[in-house]
N, C-alpha and C positions, 0 to 999 in steps of 0.2 A: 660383527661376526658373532656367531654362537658359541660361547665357549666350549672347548669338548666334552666337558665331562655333563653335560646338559643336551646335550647337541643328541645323543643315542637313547637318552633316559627318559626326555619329555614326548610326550605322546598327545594326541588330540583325536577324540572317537570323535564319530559324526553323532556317535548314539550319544552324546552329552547334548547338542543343538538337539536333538529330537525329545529330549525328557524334555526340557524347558519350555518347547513349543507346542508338542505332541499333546500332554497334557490340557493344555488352555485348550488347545484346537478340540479335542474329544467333548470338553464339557461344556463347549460352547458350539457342538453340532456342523461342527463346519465338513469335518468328514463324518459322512453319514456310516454306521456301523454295519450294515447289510453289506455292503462293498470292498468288494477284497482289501484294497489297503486298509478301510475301515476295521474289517474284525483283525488283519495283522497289527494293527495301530495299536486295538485294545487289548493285545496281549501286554501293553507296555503300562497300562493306567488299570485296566480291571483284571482278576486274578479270582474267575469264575468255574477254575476247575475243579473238580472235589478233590481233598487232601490224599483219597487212598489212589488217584491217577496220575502217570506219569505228568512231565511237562519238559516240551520238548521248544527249545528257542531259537530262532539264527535271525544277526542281525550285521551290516557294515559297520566295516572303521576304516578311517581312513589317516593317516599322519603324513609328515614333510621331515624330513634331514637333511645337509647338505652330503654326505654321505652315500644318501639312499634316493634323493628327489623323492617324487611323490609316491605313496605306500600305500594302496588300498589290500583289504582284504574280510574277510568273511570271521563270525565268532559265531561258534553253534554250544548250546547249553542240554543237556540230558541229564533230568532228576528223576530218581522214581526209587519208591519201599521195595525190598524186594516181596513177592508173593501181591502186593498191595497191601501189604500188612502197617499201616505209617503209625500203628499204635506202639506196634511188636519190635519193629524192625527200622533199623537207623537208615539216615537217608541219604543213599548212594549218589554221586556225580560222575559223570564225563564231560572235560570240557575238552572241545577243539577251538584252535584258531591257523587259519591258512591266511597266507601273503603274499605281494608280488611288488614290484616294484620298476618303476620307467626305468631302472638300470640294469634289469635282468636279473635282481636280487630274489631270494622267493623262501618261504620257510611253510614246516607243516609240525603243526604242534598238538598234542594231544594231553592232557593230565587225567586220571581217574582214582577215583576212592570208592570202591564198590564194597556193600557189606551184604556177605550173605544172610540167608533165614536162622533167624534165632542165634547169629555173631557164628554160623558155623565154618566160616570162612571170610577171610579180608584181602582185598586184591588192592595195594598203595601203587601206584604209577605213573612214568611221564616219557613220553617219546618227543623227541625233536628230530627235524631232518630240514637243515637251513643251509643256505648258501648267503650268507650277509656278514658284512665289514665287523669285525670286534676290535677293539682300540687297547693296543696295549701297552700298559706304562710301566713294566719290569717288573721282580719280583721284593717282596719286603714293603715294611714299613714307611721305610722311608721313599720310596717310588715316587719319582718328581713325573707332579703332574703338565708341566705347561706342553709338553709337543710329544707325544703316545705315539706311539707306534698304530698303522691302523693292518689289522690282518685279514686276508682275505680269505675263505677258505670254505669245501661243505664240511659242515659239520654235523654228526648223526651222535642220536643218544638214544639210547633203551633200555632203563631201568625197571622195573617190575620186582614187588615182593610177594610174595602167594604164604601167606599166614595162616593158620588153622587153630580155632580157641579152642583153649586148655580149658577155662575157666572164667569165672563172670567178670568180664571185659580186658580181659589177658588173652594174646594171641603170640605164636611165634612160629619160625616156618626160614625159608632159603626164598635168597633175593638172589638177581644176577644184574649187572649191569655192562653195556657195551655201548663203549665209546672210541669211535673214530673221526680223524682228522685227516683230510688227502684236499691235493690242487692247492696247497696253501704257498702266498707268499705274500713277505712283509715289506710294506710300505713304509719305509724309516723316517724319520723325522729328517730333514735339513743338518740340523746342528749334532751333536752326541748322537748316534745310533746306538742302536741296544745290540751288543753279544748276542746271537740266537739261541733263546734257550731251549733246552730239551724238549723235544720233541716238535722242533720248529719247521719240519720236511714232513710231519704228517705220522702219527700214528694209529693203530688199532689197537684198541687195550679192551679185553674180555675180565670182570670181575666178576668172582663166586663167592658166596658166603650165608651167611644165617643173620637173624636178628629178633627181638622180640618187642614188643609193644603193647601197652595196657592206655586202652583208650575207653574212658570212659563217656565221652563224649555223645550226644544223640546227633548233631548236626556240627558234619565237620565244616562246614563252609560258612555257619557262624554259631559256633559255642555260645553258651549262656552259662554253662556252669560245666566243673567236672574236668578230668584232669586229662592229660595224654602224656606219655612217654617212649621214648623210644632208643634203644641200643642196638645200633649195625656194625655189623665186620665185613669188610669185602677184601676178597684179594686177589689180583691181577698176576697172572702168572705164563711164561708162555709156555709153559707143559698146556694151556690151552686154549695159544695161539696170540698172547697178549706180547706187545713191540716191546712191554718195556715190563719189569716187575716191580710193584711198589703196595701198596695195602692202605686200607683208608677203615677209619677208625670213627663214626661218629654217634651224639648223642643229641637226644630232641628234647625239653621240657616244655609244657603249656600249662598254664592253671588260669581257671575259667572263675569268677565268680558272680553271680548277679549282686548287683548292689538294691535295685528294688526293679520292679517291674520292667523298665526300659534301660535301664543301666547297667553294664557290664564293666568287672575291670580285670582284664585282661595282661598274662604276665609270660615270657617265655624267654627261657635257656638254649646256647643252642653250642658244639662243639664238634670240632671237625678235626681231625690229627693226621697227617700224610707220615708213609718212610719208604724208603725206597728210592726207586729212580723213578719220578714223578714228572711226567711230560705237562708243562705249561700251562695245557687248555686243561686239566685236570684237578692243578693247585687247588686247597682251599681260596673260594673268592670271598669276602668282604663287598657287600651291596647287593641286594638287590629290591625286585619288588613286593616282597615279605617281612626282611630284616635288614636293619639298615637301610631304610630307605631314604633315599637323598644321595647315594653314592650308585654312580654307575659300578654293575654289575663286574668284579673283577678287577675295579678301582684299586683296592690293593689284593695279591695274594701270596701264597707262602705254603708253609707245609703243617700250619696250626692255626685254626681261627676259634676266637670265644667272640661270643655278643651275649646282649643281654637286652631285652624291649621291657616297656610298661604301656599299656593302654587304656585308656575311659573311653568307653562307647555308649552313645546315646541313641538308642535303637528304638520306636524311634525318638525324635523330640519331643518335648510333650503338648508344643502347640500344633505336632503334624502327624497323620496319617501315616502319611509319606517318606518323608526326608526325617535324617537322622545325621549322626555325625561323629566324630571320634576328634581325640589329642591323642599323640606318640611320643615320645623319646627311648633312646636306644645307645648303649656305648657297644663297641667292641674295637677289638686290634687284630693283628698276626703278624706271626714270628716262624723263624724257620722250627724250632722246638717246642714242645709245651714248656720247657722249665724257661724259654725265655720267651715267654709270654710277660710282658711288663703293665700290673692295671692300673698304675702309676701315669701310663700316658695311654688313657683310650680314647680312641675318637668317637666323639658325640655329630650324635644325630636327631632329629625330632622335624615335628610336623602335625598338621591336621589333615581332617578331610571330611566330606558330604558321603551321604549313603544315599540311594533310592532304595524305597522297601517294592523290589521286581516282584518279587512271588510273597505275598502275607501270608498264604496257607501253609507254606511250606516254609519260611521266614528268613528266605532268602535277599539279601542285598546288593547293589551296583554300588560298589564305591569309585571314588574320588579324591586322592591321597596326594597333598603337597609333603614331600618331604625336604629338608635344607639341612646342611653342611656348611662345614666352613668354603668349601667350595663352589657355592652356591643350589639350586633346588634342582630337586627332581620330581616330574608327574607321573602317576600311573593311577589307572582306569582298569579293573576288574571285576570279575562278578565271584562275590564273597569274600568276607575278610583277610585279611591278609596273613595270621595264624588261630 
């Protein structure tokens, strides 16, 4: 059997078989490049668009859970300067990924980082709208992992911040974020069942607030140098329309450095603070496929999360073109408070991973990240760094 906390974490694209094969097959003529699959093939091996035009990608994946059965579904990539300006102007993303699943499972996800002309505007964002199992092992620290709860539920999220700079790579502006929970019920473990907690019949919670952020960064999808920060307030209130009232408090650091041409090392801060009455699916999580990687997503959470990462990236290697690679480690904990925050006992995380260099004009990567835990590994397969 898979254990659980691997069983939702590890994933398998198809587009990993297709780098490995793809490749050899292109340079070895076997699909001819005039033929549709042909020139779709060599969007994956050659990267012959000019730097000031967009580039636009969709490709399958496919994974297995006992959970889920068989998971296929579609990932689409949209870069582009705005104006075409790619000298002037930093370089925007939209990523989507859609899913379905032989159990009737299905998710629709969307992320974007779009920068206006000349930093005159920054739009940070991410929607989800999924109907799939989430596994949950109580609140706190100490949350015993052997038999999770597994939840069934849709789940919808829509955060969006609309920023406007003040000044050379400072931005600030009002975020909102809305998150609901409905149709949900818990499938309990056999043995101890878990207490239901808050907000475990479904809620809707609307968050308004302000934030500011200094990103100095030219390429948010993979840094080479330059810093990023960020301070939000949101608050949940049902003066406008939220189930429950509680406020979330967090803080982002990244610091980018190049070490010489191909080498980057990479370093980030990250702090999350809940109060109020905090429904469940809301807590600060601990895991995921950013920070902390190697613990499923939600592994622990609470109403205070600190972590902390360190990275080397070999962008690329110096015997390849192509392929590139990173080392990780990362601690963090939570606690229902910040003053009991204890860094006395954080849990360690670490890992590596493979890069493909997808776009070189634009210097974008496909990574391949084993993270491990005392609990054992978790995979995750993205396009662009992880922060």
């Amino acid at each position: 059997m898979i254990p659980q906390h691997l069983r939702c974490s590890s994933r398998i694209f198809l587009f990993l078989f297709w780098l490995t094969v793809v490749g050899s097959q292109a340079n070895a003529q076997v699909v001819k490049p005039h033929t549709l699959l042909g020139r779709y093939l060599g969007k994956f091996t050659n990267d012959t668009t000019a730097p000031e035009k967009p580039r636009f990608l969709v490709y399958p994946t496919a994974t297995y859970a006992p959970e889920t059965s068989l998971e296929l579904g579609i990932s689409t990539l949209y870069l582009y300067h705005a104006r075409g300006d790619y000298k002037t102007n930093r370089l925007s993303e939209i990523n989507a990924f859609t899913f379905v699943t032989l159990r009737g499972q299905y998710g629709f996800n969307i992320d974007n980082a779009l920068y206006g002309h000349r930093d005159r505007w920054l739009f940070i964002g991410r929607t989800r709208l999924q109907r799939f199992p989430l596994l949950y092992y109580g609140i706190g620290k100490d949350a015993y992992p052997a038999a999770p709860a597994t939840v069934d539920a849709l789940s919808i999220q829509i955060r969006q911040r609309a920023l406007k700079g003040i000044g050379k790579n400072l931005f600030t502006g009002l975020q909102v974020d809305y998150q609901a929970l409905s149709r949900v019920s818990f499938d309990q473990p056999d043995r101890n069942p878990f207490p239901l907690p808050t907000g475990a019949r479904g809620s809707a919670n609307l968050g308004l607030g302000a934030g500011v952020v200094y990103d100095s960064r030219q390429n948010a999808l993979n840094a080479r140098r330059g810093f990023f920060g960020e301070l939000a307030f949101l608050d949940y209130n049902p003066a406008w329309g939220s189930t429950f009232r509680f406020q979330n408090t967090n803080f982002d650091l990244r610091y980018y450095r190049t070490i010489n041409k191909t080498q980057v090392l990479a370093w980030q801060g990250f702090g999350q603070f809940m109060s109020g009455t905090v429904p469940f699916n809301q807590l600060a999580l601990l895991g995921s496929e950013t920070i902390m990687r190697g613990y499923y997503p939600g592994r622990f959470r609470d109403r205070a999360h600190v972590a902390t990462q360190l990275e080397y990236r070999f962008l690329p290697f110096p015997f390849s073109k192509r392929l590139g690679g990173a080392v990780f480690a990362s601690v963090g904990t939570v606690a229902p408070t910040p003053a009991q925050l204890d860094v006395r006992k954080l849990l360690p995380a670490g890992g590596a991973g493979l890069r493909y260099f997808l776009f070189p004009k634009k210097d974008i990567f496909l990574r391949f990240d084993v993270g491990f835990t005392r609990e054992g590994p978790g995979f995750y397969v993205f396009t662009g760094e992880a922060f």
